[in-house]
N, C-alpha and C positions, 0 to 999 in steps of 0.2 A: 589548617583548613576549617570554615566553619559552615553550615550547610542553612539552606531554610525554604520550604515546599511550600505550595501554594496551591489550592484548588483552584480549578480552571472550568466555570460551565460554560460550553460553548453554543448557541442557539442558531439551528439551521432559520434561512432564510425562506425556506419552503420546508416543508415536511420533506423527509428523506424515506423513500418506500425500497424495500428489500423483499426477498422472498420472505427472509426472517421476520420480518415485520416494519414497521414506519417510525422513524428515530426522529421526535422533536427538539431532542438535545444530548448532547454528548460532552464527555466526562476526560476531563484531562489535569495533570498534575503540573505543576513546572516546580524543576529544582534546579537551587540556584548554590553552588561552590565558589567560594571566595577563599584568596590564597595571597598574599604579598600585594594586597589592591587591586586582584585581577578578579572579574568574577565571568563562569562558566556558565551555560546555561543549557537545559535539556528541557526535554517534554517526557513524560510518563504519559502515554495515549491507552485510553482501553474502550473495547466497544464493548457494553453486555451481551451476553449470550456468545459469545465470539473467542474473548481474549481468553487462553487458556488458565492464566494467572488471576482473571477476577472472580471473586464468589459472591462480595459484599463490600461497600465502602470499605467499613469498620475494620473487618481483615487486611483489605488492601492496603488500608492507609498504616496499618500497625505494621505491616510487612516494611511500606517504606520507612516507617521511624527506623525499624530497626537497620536497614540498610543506614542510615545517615548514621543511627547512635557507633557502627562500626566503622564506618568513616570517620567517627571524632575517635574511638576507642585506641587505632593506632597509632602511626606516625603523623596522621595527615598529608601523605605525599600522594601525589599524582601517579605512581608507581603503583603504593598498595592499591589505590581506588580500583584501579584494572585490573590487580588481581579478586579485587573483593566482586566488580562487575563479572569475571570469567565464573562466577561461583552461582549466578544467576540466574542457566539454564531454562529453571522451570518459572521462570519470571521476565520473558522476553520483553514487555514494555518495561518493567521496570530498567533492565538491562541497558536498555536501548536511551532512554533518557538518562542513565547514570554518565553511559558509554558518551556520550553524547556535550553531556556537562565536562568531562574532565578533559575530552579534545577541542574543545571552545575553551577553558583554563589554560591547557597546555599550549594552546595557540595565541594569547595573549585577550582574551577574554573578548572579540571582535566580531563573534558569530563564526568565524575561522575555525568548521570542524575539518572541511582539508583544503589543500590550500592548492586549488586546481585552476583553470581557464574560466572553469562555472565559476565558482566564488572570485574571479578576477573580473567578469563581468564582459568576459571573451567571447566564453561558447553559450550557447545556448539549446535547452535539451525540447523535442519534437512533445507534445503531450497529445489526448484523446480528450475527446471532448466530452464531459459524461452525461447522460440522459435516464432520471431516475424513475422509478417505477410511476404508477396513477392510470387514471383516464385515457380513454386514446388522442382527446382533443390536448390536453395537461402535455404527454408526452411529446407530442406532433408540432407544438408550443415549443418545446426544450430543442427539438430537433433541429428546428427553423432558428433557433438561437444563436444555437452552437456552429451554425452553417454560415451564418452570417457575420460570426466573429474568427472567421477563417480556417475553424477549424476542417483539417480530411482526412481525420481520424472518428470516429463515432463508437462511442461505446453503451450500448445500452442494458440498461437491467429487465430480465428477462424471471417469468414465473409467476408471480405475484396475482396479475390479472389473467384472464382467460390468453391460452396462450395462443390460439389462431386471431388474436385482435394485433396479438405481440407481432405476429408471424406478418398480418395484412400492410402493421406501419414500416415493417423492414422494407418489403416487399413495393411498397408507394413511392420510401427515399431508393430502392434499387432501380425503379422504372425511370426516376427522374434523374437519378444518377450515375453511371457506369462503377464496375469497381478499381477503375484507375482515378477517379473522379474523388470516388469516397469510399475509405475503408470500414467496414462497420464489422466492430467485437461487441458478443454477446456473454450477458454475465449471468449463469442460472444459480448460482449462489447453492449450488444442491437441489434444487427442486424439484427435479424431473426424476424416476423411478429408473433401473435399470432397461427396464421392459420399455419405456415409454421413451425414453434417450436413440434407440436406432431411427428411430422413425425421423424424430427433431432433427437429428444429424441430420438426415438425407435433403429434408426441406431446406435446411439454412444454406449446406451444399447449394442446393441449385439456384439462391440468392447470395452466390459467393462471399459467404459471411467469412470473415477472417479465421475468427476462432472464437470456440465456446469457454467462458470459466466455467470450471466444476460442475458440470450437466448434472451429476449425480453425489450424495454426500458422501463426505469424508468416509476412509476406511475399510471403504470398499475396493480392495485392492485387485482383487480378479478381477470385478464388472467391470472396471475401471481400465486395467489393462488389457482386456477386451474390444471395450468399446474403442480405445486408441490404436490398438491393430486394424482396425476394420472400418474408421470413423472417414466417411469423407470428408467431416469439417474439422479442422485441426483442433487440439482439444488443450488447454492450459490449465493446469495445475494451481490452487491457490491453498484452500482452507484446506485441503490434502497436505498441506506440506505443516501443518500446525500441531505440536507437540514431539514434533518428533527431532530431537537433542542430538543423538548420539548420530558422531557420523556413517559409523556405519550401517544406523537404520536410515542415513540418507542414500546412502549406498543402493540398497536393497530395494525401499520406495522408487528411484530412478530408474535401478533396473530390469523391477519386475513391472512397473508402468509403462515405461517409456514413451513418457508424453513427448507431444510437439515443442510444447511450451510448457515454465513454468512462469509464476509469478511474485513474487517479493514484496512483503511488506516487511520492515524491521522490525517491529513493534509488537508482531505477530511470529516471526520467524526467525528469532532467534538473536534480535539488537542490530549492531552493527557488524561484530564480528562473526556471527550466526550467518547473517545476510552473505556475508563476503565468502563463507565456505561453502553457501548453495552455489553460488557463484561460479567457484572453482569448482566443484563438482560437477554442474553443469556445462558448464565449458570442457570438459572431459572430454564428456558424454558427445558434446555437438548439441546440446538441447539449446536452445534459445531464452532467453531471458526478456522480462523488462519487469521494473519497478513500479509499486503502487504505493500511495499512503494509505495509510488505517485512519483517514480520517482528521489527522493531526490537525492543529491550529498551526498557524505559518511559523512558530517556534521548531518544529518538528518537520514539519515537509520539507525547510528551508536544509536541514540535515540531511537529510533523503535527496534533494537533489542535488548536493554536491558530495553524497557518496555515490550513486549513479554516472555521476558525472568523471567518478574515478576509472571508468571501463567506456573504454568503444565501444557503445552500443548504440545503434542511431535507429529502435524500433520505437514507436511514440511511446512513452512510459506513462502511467494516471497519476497525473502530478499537478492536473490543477485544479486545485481541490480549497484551494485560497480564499472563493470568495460563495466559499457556502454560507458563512455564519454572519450572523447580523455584530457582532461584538469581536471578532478576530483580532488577534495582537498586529500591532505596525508593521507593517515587512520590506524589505527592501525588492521583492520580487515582483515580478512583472511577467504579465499572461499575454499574450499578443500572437492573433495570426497564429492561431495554432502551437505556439512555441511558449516556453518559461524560462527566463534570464535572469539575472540579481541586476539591479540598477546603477551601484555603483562601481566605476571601472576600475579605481582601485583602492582595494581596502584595507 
């Protein structure tokens, strides 16, 4: 097996606005495993301030050499790889693009990370339609977009700007539209104070908001299980579910929360096989799930949605995320009418 990584800057097509702050570009790796003339191919995605694995390029990128120098150090089989990615944990993107190359390898080097209905070009998975933070007129812009290219899903980022502007545009698409009409998720990215979260809840409540991401930051494990006992608007789990490995601190997170919803990004929680034991744990529990990318370039989401695609789950997942960057890798996926599908029927 012989390996070789490649930085990847990807350039938003608009400014990308968060509670966190406004992302003009974002930071991705591709590693490429070649084995008998087959070759595999992953994405290593990290957002700054976010990934728990990033501190600095320079770090980052040594971390990966050393993962490939232990890839060439043993056998070179596709066996080790998967024990060397299980060894990962506290390097979920890297995990996630290792994990990712050696089931694209192991599949005949095809884009083939599983080999399902999605990646056959069968099914096809529901997505939301995303609307990023800015201006009221900027955002009311993205709304009217995404409405018009069929989307009745609506996810918007919430926090950033004064939040009764946030509250007025929800409030405009709810007048115009019913919530059978359109569903609209709110994403506060943390923003909001514990003290300042009952009140929000109650409002988006009475504009039958779907569900809030992460109203309040990570780690806050009472406030948090509080607010989910008492919240009228169902509350979804995201950057709460980051760092934390072991399953039985997933256990325990699940337990003592017990959100509505969580949500899943691999790249952020835990790779592939990280992702698949929230999965199973949450399916336990009865929690509800759905899938998001971190952002990935269509190397990476294209994995994500045919791991998604591995479970019955028909709630819209944030998977289309394809055509934020001006420079994006080719993809064979396709965004339509609310929905994402692979173009070719058989691969």
């Amino acid at each position: 097996m012989t390996t070789n990584v490649s930085h990847l800057e990807l350039h938003f097509k608009r400014p990308a606005g968060t509670s966190r702050g406004v992302m003009q570009v974002k930071n991705s790796w591709i590693i490429k495993l070649t084995a008998n003339n087959i070759e595999g191919i992953g994405e290593i995605s990290i957002i700054e301030g976010l990934s728990p694995d990033y501190i600095d390029r320079g770090t980052f990128e040594s971390t990966i050499n050393e993962v490939c120098s232990r890839l060439l150090a043993g056998e070179g089989n596709i066996e080790q790889g998967f024990e060397i990615a299980a060894t990962l944990n506290d390097f979920p993107s890297i995990k996630f693009g290792l994990e990712t190359a050696l089931l694209d390898l192991q599949n005949g080097g095809k884009g083939i990370i599983f080999n399902n209905d999605f990646t056959k070009g069968i099914r096809k998975l529901p997505i939301n339609g995303l609307v990023w933070m800015g201006d009221e007129s900027f955002m009311k812009d993205q709304i009217a977009e995404k409405l018009s290219d069929g989307y009745t899903t609506i996810k918007m980022k919430v926090g950033a700007i004064d939040i009764q502007t946030e509250l007025s545009i929800l409030t405009s698409i709810r007048k115009q539209y019913s919530a059978n009409e359109i569903t609209l998720r709110v994403d506060a990215n943390g923003a909001f104070t514990p003290k300042q979260a009952p009140e929000l809840l109650k409002e988006l409540a009475a504009l039958e908001i779907h569900s809030i991401e992460q109203p309040i930051k990570a780690g806050q494990w009472e406030e948090m299980a509080e607010l989910c006992h008492s919240t009228p608007t169902p509350i979804a789990l995201d950057e709460e579910l980051i760092g934390i490995i072991d399953i039985h601190q997933k256990i325990v997170l699940l337990d003592t929360i017990q959100p509505q919803f969580i949500i899943l990004k691999p790249s952020l929680h835990g790779g592939i096989s990280g992702t698949q034991e929230w999965i199973e744990l949450a399916e336990q529990k009865n929690i509800p799930w759905w899938m998001t990318s971190a952002l990935e370039s269509n190397i990476g989401l294209a994995a994500i949605c045919q791991l998604t695609a591995e479970y019955q789950n028909n709630l819209p997942q944030g998977l289309g995320t394809g055509s934020l960057y001006t420079n994006n890798i080719e993809s064979d996926l396709i965004v339509e009418n609310g929905f994402i599908r692979r173009s070719n029927l058989n691969p």
